[in-house]
N, C-alpha and C positions, 0 to 999 in steps of 0.2 A: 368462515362465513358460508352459510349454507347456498346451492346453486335453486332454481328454482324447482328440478326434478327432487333435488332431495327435499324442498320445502313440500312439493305435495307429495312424495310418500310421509312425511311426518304426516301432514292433514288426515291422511287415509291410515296412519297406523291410531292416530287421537280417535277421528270417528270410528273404526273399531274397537280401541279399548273404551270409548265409551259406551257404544252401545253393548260390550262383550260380546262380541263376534269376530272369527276367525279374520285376518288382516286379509285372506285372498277374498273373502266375500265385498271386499271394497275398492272400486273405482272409479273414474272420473262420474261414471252414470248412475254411482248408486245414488238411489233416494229412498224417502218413505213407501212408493210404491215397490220397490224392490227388497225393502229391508223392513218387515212389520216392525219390529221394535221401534221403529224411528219415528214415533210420535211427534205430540209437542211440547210435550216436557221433555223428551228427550232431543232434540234440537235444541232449545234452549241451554239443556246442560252440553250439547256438543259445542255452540257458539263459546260458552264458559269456558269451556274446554282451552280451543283454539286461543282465545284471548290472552289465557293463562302462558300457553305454552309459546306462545310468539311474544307474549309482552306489549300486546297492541288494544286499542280498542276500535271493534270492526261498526261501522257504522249502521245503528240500527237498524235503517228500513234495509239497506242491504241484505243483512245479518237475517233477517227475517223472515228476506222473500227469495234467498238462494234456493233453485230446486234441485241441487246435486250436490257430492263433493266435488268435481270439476267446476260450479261455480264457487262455492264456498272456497276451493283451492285461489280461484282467480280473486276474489275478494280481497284473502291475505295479501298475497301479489303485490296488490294495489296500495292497499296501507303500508305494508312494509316500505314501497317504493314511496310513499308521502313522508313517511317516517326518515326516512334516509337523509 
């Protein structure tokens, strides 16, 4: 079972390999202002992403309106702990 430090470095290695960008360009602050690539399609595929890779479904407005990976980190968090 994963601890929650290792669940967001997963978050931050996913939002890298999704956007393709090196994994140290990612952390709790990165966002679409710090990272061009991170549109809104590209969000969308990160959401997919995490989904996939945790086995959850992240609640949409959530899912939506995270402005970071340190929110999107805490999001999982949250369902996996519903999940449980």
């Amino acid at each position: 079972m994963e601890t929650g430090v290792e669940r967001f470095e997963t978050v931050c290695a996913v939002v890298a390999e999704t956007l393709d960008v090196d994994r140290v360009e990612v952390d709790a602050d990165t966002c679409s202002a710090t990272l061009p690539v991170w549109d809104s399609l590209a969000h969308l595929m990160i959401i997919n992403a995490i989904e996939k890779r945790f086995a959850v479904a992240l609640p949409k407005r959530g899912a939506y309106t995270v402005k970071n990976v340190g929110e999107l980190a805490g999001l999982v968090e949250r369902q996996l702990g519903h999940a449980a």
